[in-house]
C-alpha positions in Angstrom: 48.1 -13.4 -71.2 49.6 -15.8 -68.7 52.4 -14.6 -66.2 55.0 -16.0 -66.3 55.4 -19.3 -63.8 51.6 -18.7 -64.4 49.6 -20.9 -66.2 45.9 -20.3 -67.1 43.5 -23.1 -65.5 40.0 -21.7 -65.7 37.8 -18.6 -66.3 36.6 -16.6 -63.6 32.9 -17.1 -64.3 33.8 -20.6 -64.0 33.1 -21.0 -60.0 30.5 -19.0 -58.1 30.9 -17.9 -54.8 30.9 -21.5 -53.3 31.8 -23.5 -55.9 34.5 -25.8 -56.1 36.5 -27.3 -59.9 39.5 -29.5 -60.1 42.1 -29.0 -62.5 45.1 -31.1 -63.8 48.1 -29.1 -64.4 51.3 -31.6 -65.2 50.4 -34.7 -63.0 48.6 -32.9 -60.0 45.0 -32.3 -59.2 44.3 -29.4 -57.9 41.2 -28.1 -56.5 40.0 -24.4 -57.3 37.7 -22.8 -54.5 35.9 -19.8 -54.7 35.1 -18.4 -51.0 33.2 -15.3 -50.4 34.5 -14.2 -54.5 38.4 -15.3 -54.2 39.6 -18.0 -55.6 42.0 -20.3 -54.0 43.9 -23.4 -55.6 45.1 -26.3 -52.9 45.9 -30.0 -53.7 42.4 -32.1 -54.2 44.1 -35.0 -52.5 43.6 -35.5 -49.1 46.9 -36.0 -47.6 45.5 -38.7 -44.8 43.9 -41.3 -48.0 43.9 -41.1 -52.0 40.0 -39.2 -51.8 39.1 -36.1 -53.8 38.6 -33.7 -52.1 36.6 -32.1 -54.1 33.8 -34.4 -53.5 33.5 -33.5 -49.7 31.4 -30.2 -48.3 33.0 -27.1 -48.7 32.1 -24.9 -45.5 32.7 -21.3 -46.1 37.3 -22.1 -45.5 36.7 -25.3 -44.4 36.5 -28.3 -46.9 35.9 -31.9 -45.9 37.2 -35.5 -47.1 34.6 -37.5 -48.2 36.2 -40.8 -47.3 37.0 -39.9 -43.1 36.0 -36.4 -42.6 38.9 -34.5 -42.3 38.7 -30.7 -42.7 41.2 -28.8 -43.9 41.2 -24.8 -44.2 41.3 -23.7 -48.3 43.1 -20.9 -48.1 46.5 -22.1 -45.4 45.6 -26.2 -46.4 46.1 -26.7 -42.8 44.8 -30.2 -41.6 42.2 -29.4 -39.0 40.6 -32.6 -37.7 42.2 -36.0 -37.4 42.3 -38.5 -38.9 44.8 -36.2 -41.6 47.4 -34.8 -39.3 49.7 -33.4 -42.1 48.3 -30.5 -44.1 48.2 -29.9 -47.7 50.0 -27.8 -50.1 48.4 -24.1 -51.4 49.2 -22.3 -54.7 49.2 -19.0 -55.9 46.6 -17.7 -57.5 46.0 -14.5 -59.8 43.1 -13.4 -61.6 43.6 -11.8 -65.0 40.9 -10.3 -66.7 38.8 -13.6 -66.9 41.5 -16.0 -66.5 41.9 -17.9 -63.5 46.0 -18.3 -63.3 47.8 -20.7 -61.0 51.1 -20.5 -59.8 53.8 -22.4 -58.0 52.8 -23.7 -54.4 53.7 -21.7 -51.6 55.9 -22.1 -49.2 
């Protein structure tokens, strides 16, 4: 059962260790990450140019644009190499049974 400001996106056995999925929840994209077993949700859009980012390396915490190569860190969505120089927002995330629920971005 969803939480509420929750809403379910995915099944746990859904991403592996490693794995990445994008999502759609209203009109945002948002990319699920699991690092090391958690799972973290951060905008798929690269905030330097319109690229998915979920078609770039993930790194262990690092993920990288396919388009310039920007990194940014999945778990703050902190911009760390140029050309991006504004970071990207991060959402809650709870797990519930097998349900993969995302909540509201933090701040």
């Amino acid at each position: 059962m969803a939480q509420s400001g929750f809403v379910k996106v995915a099944d746990v056995g859904e991403l592996a260790a490693g794995d990445v999925k994008v999502v759609e929840v209203g009109s945002d994209q948002i990319l699920l990450v699991n690092v090391d077993g958690t799972i973290y949700a951060l905008d798929d859009i690269c905030s330097h140019a319109y690229a998915s980012l979920s078609e770039g390396d993930l790194a262990g915490e690092e993920i990288e644009c396919p388009l310039h190569g920007s990194a940014f860190n999945v778990i703050t969505g902190e911009a760390l190499t140029p050309p991006a120089d504004e970071n990207i927002r991060t959402f809650e995330v709870r797990i519930d049974g097998q349900d993969v629920l995302l909540g509201p971005a933090k701040s």
